[in-house]
C-alpha positions as CSV (number, residue, x, y, z in Angstrom):
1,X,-2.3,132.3,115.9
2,X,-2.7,128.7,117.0
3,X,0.0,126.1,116.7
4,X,-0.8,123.7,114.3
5,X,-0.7,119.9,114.5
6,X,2.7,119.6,114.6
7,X,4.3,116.5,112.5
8,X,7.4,117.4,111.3
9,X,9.8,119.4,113.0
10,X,13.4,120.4,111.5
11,X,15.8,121.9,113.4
12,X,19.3,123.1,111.8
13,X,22.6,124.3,112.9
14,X,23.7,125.5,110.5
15,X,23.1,129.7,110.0
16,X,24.1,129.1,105.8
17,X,22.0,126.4,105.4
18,X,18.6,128.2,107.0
19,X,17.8,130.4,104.3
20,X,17.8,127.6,101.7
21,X,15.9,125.3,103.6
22,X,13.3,128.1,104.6
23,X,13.1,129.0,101.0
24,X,12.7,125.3,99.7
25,X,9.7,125.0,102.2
26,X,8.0,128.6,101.2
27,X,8.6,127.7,97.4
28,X,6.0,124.6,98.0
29,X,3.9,126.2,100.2
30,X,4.7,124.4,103.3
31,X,3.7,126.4,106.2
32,X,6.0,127.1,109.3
33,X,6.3,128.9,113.0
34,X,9.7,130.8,113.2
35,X,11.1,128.3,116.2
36,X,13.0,130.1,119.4
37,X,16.0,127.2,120.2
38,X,16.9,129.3,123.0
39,X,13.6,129.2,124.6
40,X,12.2,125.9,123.4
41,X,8.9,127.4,122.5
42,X,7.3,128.8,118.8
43,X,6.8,132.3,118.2
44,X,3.7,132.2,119.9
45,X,5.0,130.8,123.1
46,X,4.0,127.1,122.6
47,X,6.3,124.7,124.1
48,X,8.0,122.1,122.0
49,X,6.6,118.8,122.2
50,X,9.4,116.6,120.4
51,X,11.9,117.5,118.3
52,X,14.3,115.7,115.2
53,X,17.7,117.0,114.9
54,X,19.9,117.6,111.9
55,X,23.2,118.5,112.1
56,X,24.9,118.1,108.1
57,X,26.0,120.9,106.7
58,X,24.4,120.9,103.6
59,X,20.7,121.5,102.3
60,X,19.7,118.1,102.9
61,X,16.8,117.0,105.9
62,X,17.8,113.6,107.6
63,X,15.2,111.4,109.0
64,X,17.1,108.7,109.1
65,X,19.3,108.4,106.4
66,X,20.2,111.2,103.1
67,X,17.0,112.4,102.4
68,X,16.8,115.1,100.3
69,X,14.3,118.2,101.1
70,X,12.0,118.0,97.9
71,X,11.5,114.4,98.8
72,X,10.4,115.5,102.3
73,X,8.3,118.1,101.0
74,X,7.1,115.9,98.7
75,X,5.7,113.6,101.4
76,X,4.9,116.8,103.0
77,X,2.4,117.6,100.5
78,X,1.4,113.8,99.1
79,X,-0.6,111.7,101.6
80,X,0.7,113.5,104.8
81,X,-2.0,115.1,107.1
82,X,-3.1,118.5,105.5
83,X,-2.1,120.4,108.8
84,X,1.3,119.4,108.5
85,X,3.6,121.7,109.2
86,X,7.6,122.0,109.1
87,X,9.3,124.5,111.6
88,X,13.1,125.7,111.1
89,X,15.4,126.1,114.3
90,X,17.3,129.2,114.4
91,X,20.1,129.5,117.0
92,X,21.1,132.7,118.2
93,X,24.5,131.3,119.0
94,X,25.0,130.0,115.4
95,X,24.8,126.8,116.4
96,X,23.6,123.8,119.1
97,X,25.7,122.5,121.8
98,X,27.2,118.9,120.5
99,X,25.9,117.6,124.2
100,X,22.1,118.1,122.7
101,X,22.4,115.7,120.5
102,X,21.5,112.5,121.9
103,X,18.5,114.4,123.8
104,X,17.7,115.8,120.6
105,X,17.1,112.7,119.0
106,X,15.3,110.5,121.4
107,X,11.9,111.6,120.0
108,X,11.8,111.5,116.6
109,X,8.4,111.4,114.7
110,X,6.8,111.2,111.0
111,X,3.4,112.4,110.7
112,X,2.9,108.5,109.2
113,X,3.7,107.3,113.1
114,X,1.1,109.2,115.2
115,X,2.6,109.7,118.5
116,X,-0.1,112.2,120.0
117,X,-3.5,111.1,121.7
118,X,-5.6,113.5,119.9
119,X,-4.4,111.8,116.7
120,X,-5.7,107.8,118.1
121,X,-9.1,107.1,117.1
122,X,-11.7,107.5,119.9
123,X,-13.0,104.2,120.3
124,X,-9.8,102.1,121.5
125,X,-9.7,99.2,123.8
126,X,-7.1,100.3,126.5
127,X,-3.4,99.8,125.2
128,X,-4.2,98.7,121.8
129,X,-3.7,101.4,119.5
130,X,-2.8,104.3,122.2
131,X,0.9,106.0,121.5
132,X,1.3,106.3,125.4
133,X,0.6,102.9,126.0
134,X,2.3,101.4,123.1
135,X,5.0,99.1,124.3
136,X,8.4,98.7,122.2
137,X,10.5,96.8,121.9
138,X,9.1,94.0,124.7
139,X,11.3,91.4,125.6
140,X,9.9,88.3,127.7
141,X,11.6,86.4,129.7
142,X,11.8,83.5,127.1
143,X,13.5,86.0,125.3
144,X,10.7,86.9,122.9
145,X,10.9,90.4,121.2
146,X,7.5,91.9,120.2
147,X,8.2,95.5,118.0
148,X,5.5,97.7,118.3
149,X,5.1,101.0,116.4
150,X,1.2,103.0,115.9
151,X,1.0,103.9,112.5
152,X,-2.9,104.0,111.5
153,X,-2.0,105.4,108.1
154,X,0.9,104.1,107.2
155,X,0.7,101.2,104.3
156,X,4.1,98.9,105.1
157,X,6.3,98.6,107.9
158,X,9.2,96.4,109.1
159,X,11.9,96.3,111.4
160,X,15.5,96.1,110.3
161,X,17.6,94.2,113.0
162,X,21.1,93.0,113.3
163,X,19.2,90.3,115.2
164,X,17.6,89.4,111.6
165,X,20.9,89.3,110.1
166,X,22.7,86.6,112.3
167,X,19.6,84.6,112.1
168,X,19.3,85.1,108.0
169,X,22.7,84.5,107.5
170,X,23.3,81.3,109.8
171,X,19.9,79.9,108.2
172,X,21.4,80.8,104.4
173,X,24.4,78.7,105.6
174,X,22.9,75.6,106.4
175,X,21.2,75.2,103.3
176,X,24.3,76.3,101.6
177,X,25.9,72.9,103.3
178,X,22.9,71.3,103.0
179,X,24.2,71.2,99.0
180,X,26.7,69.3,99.6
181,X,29.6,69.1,97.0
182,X,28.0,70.7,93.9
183,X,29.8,73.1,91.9
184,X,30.2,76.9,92.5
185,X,27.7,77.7,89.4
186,X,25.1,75.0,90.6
187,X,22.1,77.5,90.0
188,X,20.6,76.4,94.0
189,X,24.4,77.6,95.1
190,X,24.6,80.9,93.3
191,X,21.2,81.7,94.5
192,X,21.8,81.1,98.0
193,X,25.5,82.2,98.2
194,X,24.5,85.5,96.5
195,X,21.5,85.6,98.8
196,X,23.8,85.1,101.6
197,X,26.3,88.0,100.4
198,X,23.2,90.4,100.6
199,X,22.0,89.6,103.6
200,X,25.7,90.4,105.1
201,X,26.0,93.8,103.1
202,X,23.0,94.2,104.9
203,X,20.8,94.3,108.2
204,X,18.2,91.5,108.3
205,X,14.6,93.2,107.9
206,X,10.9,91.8,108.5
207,X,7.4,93.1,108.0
208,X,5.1,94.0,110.5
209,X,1.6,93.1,110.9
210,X,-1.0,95.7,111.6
211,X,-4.3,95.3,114.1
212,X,-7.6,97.0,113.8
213,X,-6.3,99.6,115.8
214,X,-3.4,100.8,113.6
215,X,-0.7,99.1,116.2
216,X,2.0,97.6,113.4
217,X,3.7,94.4,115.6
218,X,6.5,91.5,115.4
219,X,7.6,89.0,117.8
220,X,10.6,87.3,117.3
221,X,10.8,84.2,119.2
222,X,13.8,83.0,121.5
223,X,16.1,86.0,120.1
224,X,19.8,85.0,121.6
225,X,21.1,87.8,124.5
226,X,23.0,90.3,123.3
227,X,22.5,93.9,122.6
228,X,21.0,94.8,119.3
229,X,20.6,98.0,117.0
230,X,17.7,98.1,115.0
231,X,15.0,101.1,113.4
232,X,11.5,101.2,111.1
233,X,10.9,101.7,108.0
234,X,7.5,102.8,108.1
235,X,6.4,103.1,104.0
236,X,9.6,105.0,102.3
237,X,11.2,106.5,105.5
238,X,13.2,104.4,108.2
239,X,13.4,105.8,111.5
240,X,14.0,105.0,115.1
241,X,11.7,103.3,117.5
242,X,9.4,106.4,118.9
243,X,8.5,104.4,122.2
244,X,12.6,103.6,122.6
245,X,14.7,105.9,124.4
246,X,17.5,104.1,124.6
247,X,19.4,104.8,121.1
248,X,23.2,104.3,119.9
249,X,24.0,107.9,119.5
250,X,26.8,109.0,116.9
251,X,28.2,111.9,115.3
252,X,26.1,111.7,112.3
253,X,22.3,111.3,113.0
254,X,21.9,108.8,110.4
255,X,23.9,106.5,111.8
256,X,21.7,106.8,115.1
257,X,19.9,103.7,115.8
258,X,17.5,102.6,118.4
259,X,18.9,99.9,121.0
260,X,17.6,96.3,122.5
261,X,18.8,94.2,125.1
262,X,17.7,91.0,125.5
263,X,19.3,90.1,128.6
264,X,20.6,86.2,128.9
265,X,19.6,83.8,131.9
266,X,22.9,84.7,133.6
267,X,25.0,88.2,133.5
268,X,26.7,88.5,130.0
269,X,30.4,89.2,130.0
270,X,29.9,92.4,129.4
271,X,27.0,93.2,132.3
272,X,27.4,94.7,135.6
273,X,28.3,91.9,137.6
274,X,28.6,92.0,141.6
275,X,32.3,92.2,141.4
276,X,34.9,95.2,142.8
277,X,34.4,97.8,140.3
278,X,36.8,100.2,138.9
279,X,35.7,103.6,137.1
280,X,35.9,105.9,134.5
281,X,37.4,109.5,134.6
282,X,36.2,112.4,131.7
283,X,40.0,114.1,131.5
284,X,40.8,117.7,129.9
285,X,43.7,117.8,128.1
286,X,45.7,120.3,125.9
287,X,46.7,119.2,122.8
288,X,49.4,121.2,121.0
289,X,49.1,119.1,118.2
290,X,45.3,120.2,117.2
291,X,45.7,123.5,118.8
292,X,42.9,122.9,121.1
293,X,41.8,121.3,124.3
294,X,40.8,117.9,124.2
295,X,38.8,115.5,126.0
296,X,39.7,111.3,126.8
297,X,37.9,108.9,128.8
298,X,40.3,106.9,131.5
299,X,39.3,103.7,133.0
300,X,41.0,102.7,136.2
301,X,40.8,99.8,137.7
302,X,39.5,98.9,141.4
303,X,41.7,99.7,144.2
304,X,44.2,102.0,141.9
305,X,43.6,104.5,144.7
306,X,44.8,102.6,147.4
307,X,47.8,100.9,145.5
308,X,51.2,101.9,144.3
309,X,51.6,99.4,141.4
310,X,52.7,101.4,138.0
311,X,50.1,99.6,135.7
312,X,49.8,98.8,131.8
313,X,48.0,101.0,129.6
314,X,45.8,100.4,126.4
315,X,44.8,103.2,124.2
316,X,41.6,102.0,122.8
317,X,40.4,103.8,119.2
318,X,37.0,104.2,118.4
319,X,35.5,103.9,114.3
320,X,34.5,106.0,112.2
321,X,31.8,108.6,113.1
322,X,32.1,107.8,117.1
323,X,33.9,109.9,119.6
324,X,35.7,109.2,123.1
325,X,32.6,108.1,125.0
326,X,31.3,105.1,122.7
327,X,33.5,102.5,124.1
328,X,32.4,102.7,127.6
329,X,28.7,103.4,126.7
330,X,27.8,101.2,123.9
331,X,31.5,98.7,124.0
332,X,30.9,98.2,127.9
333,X,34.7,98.7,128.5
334,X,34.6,99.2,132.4
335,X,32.3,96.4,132.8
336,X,34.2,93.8,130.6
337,X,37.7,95.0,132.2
338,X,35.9,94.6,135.4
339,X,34.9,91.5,135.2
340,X,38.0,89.9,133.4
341,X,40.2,91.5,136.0
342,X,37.9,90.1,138.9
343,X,37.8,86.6,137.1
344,X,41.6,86.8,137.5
345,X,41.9,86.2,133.2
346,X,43.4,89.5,133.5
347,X,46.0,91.8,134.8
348,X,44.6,95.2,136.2
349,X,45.4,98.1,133.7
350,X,44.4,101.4,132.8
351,X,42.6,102.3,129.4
352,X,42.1,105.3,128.1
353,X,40.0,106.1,125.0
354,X,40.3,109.2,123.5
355,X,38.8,111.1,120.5
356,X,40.7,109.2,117.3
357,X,39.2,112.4,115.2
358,X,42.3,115.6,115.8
359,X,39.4,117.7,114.8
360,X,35.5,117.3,114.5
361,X,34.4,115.2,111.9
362,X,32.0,117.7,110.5
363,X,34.8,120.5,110.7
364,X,35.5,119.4,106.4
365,X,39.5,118.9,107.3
366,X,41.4,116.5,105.2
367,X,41.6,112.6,105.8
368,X,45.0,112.4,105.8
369,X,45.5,115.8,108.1
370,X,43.0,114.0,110.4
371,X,45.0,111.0,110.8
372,X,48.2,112.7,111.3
373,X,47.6,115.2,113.2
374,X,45.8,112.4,115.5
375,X,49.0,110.2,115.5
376,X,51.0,114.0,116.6
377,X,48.4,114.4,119.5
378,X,48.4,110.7,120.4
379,X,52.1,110.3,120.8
380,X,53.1,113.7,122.4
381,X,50.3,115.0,123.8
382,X,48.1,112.0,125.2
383,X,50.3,109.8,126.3
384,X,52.8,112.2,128.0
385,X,49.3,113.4,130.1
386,X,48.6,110.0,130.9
387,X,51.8,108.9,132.5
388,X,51.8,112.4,134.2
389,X,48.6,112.0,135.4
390,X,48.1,108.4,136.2
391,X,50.7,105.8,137.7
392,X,51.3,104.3,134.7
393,X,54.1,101.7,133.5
394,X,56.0,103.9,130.9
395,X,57.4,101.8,129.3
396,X,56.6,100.2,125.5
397,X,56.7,96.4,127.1
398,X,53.7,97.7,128.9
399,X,52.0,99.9,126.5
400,X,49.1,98.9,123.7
401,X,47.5,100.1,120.8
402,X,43.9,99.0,119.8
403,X,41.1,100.0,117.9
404,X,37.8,99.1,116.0
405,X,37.2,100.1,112.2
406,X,38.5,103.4,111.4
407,X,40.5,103.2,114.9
408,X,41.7,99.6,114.0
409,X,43.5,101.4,110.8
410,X,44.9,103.7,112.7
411,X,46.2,101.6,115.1
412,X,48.1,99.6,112.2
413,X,49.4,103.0,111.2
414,X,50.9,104.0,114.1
415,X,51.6,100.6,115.9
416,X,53.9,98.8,114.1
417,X,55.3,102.2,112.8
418,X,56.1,103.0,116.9
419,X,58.2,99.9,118.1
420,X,60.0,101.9,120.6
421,X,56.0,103.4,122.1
422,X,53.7,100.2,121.2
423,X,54.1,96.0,121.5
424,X,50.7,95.0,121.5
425,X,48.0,95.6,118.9
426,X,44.8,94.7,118.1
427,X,42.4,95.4,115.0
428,X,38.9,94.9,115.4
429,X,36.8,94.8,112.2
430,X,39.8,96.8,110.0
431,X,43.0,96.3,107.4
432,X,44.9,98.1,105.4
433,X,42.7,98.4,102.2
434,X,42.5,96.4,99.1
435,X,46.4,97.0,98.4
436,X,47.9,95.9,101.5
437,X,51.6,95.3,99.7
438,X,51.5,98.6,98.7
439,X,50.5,100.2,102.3
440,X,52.6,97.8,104.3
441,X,55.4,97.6,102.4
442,X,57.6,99.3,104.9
443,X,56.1,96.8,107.8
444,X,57.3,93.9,105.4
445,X,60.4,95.3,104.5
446,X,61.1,95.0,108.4
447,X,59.4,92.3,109.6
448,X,62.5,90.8,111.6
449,X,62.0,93.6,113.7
450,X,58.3,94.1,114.0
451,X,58.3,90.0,115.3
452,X,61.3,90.5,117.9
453,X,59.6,94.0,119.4
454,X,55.5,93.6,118.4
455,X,54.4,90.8,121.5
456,X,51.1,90.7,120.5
457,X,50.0,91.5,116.6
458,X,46.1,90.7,117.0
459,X,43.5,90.7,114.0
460,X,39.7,90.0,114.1
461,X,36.8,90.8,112.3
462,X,33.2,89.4,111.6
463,X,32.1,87.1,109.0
464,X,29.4,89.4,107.5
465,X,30.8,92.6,107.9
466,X,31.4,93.8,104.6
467,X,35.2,94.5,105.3
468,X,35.5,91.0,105.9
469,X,37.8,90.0,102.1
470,X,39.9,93.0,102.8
471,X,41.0,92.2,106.2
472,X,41.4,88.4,105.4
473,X,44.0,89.9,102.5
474,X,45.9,91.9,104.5
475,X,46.3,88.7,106.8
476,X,47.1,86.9,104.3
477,X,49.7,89.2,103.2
478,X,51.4,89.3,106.4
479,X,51.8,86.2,106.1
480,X,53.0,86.4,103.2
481,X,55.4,88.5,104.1
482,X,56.7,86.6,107.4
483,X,54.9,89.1,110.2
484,X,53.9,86.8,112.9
485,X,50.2,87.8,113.9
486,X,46.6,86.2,115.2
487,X,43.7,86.4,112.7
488,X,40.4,85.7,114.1
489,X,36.4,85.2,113.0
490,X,33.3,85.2,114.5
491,X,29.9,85.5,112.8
492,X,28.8,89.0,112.6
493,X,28.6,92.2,110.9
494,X,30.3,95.7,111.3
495,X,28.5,96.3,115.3
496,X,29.5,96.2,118.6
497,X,28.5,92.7,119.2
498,X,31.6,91.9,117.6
499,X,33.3,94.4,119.1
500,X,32.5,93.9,122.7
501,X,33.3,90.0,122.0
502,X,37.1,90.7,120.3
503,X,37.9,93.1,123.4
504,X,36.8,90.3,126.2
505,X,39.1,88.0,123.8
506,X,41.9,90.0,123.1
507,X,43.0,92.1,126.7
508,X,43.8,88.9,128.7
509,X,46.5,88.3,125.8
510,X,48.3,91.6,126.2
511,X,49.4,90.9,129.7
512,X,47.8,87.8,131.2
513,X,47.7,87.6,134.6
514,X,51.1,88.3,135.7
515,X,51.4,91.2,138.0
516,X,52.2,94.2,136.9
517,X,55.7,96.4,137.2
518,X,56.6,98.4,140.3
């Protein structure tokens, strides 16, 4: 039996989860090779030739967001290519190795985005219209980005860009002041200030034109350098960039989203620069807390080797859905800490970022188990590794707390909760919900002392990211309240532009640039 023209291909972790799946494709006559994970290869022997991973555990296929199986079977059998066909993974282990993942998701294809030579048509000028020498994203050195995708049957595509959003929100601004003074229900202000609210719920999307040749494209002109996330929607399914392999991974695959860089006439704060460099351990742990052993990443800085200076220590959090490694691969960490330390705006330090999860995210434990069995494993487990294993300060005066999102919670949490272990803080893109005199009234009923012992009690967030209200309330109620803290903005959503900007901003104000203890 040949292999078929293979379009879609769904692979599954999940043992309980096969038989449904299988029997919601065999109920609509979808056709499918038993799949070898093992072995990479079909039944027959035929090598896999790309591959889209889905690790949920429930009956659900994700192409890039919650689509349900009768809606991809549905497409399967409505205006797909007759000889498509879906193939289910089974794993003989009962389940892939978490390390696939990104590598299992750096290919992605729909049968609407034809990625395979055979599928071109014949007659093609050479790189117009050809998969292989489809080009995307390009980025000139004027800074133009041209997104390309080949999609000969599709009917609509677009790109959806953070890039979009700052440049649809700062454009929805100026008109907005543009107004002038005119009431809050002037009809040209609602429109535009409710316009302005989407667009910041939201990433920034634009259509793509098609050629002759079935090559969809967009350039956007004199995009500012930064690093971007962005994916297709190619008719009703979004997905990432096929001709991209460079993707922000996470622990969901929806999240996962393809990556630009549009590099800036000089290195960006957050570049490799030619500057002493310091490096990042990967460092086993056991935690007695989570009744497991656990994994952190340790940055130390240049010439720790050689010295014998005890140095500060930031334990930086992660958000929601990431794991230990995010903040050096996608926040730039090392690089940032590098060059602030280099530029003298800093004082050397050590960072470690660890899982903020006690337990895997997908494992179906309890929110609030999470968190505290997190806070047990931070503050006797972690820490106690890290000053036996590094020469560390260990003392509180020298010791801070920071994290992003779900990590930037967390850190308010624990934090000011841990006078005698923490007495600097910093929340990126977080707050403490829509009630904050309910969750922090403990914190106000001690501010005296959180001022005197908390050095540095650091807030920022993004003015489109959605959290934006809530965080601005809980400032506002500690100041309500008499706790002494920074609150800053910047524009920008819930991304690591933001991110990477509020760590450059906030580490030279834990310790400046005085030298550290002996």
């Amino acid at each position: 039996m040949a292999t078929p023209a293979l379009d879609l291909i769904v692979l599954h972790e999940h043992p309980e989860w096969q038989k449904p799946l299988l029997a919601a494709l065999e109920r609509r006559g979808v056709s499918f090779l038993p799949f070898d994970v093992t072995r990479s290869a079909f039944s027959n022997g035929e090598p896999l030739r790309a591959r889209l991973y889905f690790n949920q555990a429930s009956p659900s296929a994700y192409l890039r967001g919650n689509t349900r199986v009768d809606l991809l079977v549905g497409q399967l059998q409505n205006g797909w290519p007759p000889r498509a066909s879906a193939i289910i993974g089974r794993s003989q282990a009962g389940g892939f190795d978490m390390r696939l993942r990104t590598l299992l998701l750096l290919l992605p294809i729909l049968a609407a985005v034809q990625t395979s030579s055979a599928q071109q048509p014949t007659a093609q000028p050479p790189g117009v219209g050809a998969a292989a020498t489809v080009r995307s994203p390009e980025v000139s050195a004027d800074r133009n980005v041209t997104f390309r995708i080949a999609a000969p049957r599709a009917s609509a595509v677009s790109v959806v860009c953070e890039c979009l959003t700052l440049e649809e929100a700062a454009t929805l601004e100026r008109q907005i002041a543009q107004l002038g003074p005119r009431s809050a229900t002037d009809p040209d202000r609602v429109r535009l200030t409710s316009a302005l609210q989407n667009v910041r719920a939201n990433q920034g999307v634009r259509a793509l034109a098609k050629d002759a040749h079935g090559v969809w494209s967009l350039t956007l002109n004199g995009v500012a350098p930064d690093l971007y996330e962005y994916h297709f929607k190619v008719d009703d399914f979004e997905m990432l960039d096929p001709r991209n392999p460079v993707v922000k991974y996470n622990s969901r695959p929806n999240l996962i989203e393809s990556l630009l860089e549009v590099p800036g006439s000089a290195p960006m704060f957050y570049d490799v620069r030619p500057v002493a460099h310091g490096k990042v351990d990967i460092r086993l742990y056991d935690s007695k807390s989570a009744a497991s052993t656990r994994r952190a990443w340790v940055y130390t800085p240049a010439g720790y080797e050689k010295s014998t200076t005890r140095l500060p220590v930031l334990y930086l959090l992660h958000g929601g859905d990431g794991d230990e490694t995010v903040w050096t691969t996608f926040g730039k960490m090392n690089n940032i800490l590098d060059n602030l330390i280099a530029e003298k705006k800093t004082a050397p330090m050590i960072v470690v970022t660890p899982s903020a999860y006690a337990y895997p995210p997908t494992s179906g434990v309890a929110n609030d188990r999470q968190r505290a069995d997190f806070e047990k494993d931070l503050l006797t487990d972690l820490i106690p590794f890290v000053q036996a294993s590094y020469r560390v300060a260990a003392d509180k005066d020298h010791r801070a707390l920071a994290g992003l999102s779900m990590g930037g919670g967390l850190t308010l949490a624990i934090g000011p909760r841990h006078l005698d272990v923490f007495s600097r803080i910093a929340l990126f893109s977080s707050g403490a919900g829509n009630d904050p005199a309910t969750s922090l009234k403990d914190l106000a009923a001690n501010a005296k002392n959180v001022n005197s012992q908390m050095k540095v009690f650091w807030m920022g967030i993004g003015t489109e990211d959605p959290g934006y209200a809530g965080a601005k309330k809980t400032s506002d109620y500690l100041d309500s309240v008499g706790i002494t803290h920074s609150f800053k903005t910047m524009p920008g959503a819930h991304t690591w532009i933001v991110w990477r900007n509020f760590l450059n901003d906030v580490v030279p104000q834990f310790w400046g640039t005085a030298p550290s203890t002996n």
